[in-house]
C-alpha positions as CSV (number, residue, x, y, z in Angstrom):
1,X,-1.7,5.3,1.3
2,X,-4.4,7.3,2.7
3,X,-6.8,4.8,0.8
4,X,-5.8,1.5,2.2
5,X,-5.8,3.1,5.6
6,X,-9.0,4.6,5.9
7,X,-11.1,1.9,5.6
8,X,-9.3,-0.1,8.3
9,X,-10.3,3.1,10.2
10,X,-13.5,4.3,9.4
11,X,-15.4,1.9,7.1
12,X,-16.2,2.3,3.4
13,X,-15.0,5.6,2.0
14,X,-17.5,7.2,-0.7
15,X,-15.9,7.8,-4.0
16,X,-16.9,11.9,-3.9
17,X,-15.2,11.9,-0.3
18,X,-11.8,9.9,-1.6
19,X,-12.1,12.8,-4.4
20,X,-11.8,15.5,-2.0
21,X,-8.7,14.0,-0.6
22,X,-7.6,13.3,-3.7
23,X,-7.6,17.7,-3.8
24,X,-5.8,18.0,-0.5
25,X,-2.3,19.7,-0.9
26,X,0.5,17.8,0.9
27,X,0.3,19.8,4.0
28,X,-3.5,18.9,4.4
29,X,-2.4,15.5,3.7
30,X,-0.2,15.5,6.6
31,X,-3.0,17.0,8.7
32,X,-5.1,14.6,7.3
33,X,-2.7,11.7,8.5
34,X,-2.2,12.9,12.2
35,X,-6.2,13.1,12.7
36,X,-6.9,10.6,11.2
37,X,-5.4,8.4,14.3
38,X,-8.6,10.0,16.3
39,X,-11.0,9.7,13.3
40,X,-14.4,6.3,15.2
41,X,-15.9,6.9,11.8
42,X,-16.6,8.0,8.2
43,X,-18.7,11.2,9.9
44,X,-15.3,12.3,10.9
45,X,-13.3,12.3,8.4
46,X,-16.2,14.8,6.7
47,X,-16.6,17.3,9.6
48,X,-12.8,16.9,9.1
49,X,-12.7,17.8,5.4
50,X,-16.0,20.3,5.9
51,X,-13.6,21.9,8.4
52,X,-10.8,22.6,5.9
53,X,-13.1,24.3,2.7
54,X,-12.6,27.5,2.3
């Protein structure tokens, strides 16, 4: 889901970026889905993901 939706969002997604989500657990996910509502642009869904290695 998080695939058709983020382009609509943010642009073009880059295949080693869709790969990190595709690592997310299903809590991230969720996190992922609630920010993604403020997300202008690609730049933030990586400080997003930067945000949430460990």
């Amino acid at each position: 889901m998080f695939f058709r939706l983020l382009p609509r969002r943010i642009g073009t997604v880059e295949p080693e970026v869709q790969e990190q989500i595709r690592e997310l657990s299903t809590a991230q996910l969720e996190h992922l889905g609630e920010a993604l509502l403020d997300f202008s642009e690609a730049a933030d869904l990586t400080v997003w993901l930067e945000s949430r290695q460990g």
